[in-house]
C-alpha positions, 0 to 999 in steps of 0.5 A: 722841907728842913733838914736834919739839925744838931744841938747848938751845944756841938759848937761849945768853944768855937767863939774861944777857939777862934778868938785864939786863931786870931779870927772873928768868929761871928764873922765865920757864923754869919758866913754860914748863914748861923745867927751868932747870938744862937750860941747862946740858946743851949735849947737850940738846934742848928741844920747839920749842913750849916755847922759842916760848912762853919767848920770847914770854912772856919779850919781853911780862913784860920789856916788851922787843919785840925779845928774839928779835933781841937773843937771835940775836946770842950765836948762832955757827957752832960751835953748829951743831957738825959742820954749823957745822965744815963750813959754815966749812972750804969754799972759799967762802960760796956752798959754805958756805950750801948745806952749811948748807941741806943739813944744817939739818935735824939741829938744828932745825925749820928749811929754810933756801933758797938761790936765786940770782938774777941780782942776788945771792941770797935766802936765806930760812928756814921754820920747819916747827913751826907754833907756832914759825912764828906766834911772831915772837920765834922768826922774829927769832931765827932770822933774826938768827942766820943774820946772825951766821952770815954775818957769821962768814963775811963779817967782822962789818961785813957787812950784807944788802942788804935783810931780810924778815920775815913778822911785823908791823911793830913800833911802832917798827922802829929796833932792826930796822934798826940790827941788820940794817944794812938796810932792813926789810920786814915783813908779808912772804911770807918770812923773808928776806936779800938777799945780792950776787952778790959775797957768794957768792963770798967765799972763807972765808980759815980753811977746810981741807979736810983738816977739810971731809971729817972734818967731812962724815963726822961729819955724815953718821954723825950723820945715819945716813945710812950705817948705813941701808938704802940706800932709807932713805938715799935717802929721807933725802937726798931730804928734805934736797935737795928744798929746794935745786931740785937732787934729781935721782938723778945728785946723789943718786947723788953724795952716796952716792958711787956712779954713778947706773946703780949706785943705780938698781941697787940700788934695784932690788934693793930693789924700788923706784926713786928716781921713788917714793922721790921721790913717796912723800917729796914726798907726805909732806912736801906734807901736813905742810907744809900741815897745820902751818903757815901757809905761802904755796902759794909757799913749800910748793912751793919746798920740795918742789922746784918752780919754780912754784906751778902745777907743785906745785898740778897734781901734788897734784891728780893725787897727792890727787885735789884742790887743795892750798887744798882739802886744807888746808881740809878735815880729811885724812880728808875728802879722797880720797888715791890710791896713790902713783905714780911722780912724774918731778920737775918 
């Protein structure tokens, strides 16, 4: 069964960055087993393991520790195509973020997590594809590349407040610094950046809403969100929101455009309700963040929708019959896995 994959576009620059570390970058390609000429399809897409390997292979032969940070800068908004569009035609960047943590989804291995604070925001990425999430390159990569993002959005002079990176420290972190503009913690919980509460409501001078719906649509067909059966669609929505602490049925409801009583109608039509699509993703996507990756208990429960850890761990006891470091320690097939029963969301 293939493996999670990437659009090629992640690799923009990479031929020239190597080329200017006096490397061969076909060389490194084929190494990773990436047919060179695929760079130069923009429509294809690339398993996520082959580019963790290219990069790291390629920062060790070119003796160049910060290859994933200097890749992330030829990163743009258009390379997220409709998602990119309708990120840059909302009315402000709070609006923007959340359209790009919603959708993200489509083009890569990535949840991106908006959480406000009083202070400002976090915005902090997790990479779901276990090999990627263990390849520091990668985590740079993704990391710079939300910073170009922003500071599309922002103006190129923006900085965060501070950075976080999950990754060891580097023997030396000057080129950390100078590129985020910031402080830079590594050995972190999270890849992360710290925004301001002013930031958020940064209107973005260029959007047209007139583009942000045609851009909606084309996201939404690209998802096959309105060609699916509606449980498939609920599904699909639940999966993308769970993230954002927002996935009640009244917002589900929302994105579909009807009234709650009217999904609730229909679900029923369809011999299920939004409590065990909610219960049935939430299980599904608790054992494959748990089995691949080395994500915190923290950080899976955030992605699943709960506020606390200790919420999360109490509904996987009641959902698998065991804690969730229990599960993760023991082969799937070791651990007892109840029928799924409706889950009222935390």
């Amino acid at each position: 069964m293939p493996g999670p994959t990437v659009s090629v576009n992640v690799l923009t620059g990479f031929p020239g960055l190597v080329r200017n570390h006096g490397g061969d970058a076909a060389q490194l390609l084929r190494r990773a087993r990436i047919a060179p000429q695929t760079l130069g399809d923009p429509q294809a897409r690339l398993p996520v393991r082959a580019v963790a390997r290219l990069l790291e292979d390629s920062a060790e032969a070119l003796a160049c520790p910060d290859l994933g940070l200097r890749l992330s800068q030829a990163r743009r908004l258009s390379h997220f195509g409709a998602v990119g569009l309708l990120a840059r035609d909302e009315p402000d960047v709070r609006h923007a973020l959340l359209a790009i943590t919603s959708w993200l989804h489509l083009h890569s291995e990535v949840v991106l997590e908006l959480h406000e604070t009083r202070g400002g925001a976090v915005l902090s990425a997790h990479l779901l594809e276990a090999g990627a999430a263990a390849s520091r390159q990668v985590s740079d990569l993704v990391v710079g590349g939300i910073l170009q993002i922003l500071r599309h959005l922002l103006g190129a002079g923006w900085h965060p407040q501070a950075v976080t990176l999950q990754h060891e420290a580097p023997a030396d972190a000057r080129p950390w610094r100078h590129h985020f503009g910031c402080r830079v913690d590594f050995d972190a919980d999270a890849n992360a950046l710290y925004l301001a509460a002013a930031d958020l409501d940064h209107p973005i001078q260029q959007a047209d809403p007139l583009f942000r719906s045609v851009s909606e649509r084309q996201v939404e067909e690209w998802a096959g969100l309105r060609a699916r059966p509606l449980p498939a669609q609920v599904r699909e929505l639940v999966r993308v929101m769970l993230p954002s602490g927002r996935c009640t049925m009244d917002n589900v409801a929302l994105r579909l455009g009807l009234q709650s009583r009217t999904l609730r109608r229909h679900l029923t039509a369809e011999g299920v309700s939004f409590a065990e699509e909610l219960e049935a993703t939430r299980r599904e996507l608790a054992q494959r963040y748990l089995a691949g990756s080395g994500k915190s208990m923290a950080a899976v429960a955030a992605l699943l929708g709960f506020s606390e850890t200790s919420a999360f761990s109490r509904w996987f006891a009641k959902a698998f019959g065991c804690a969730p470091t229990q599960w993760r320690a023991k082969p799937p097939a070791a651990v007892r896995t109840p029928a799924p029963r409706p889950s009222a969301r935390p």
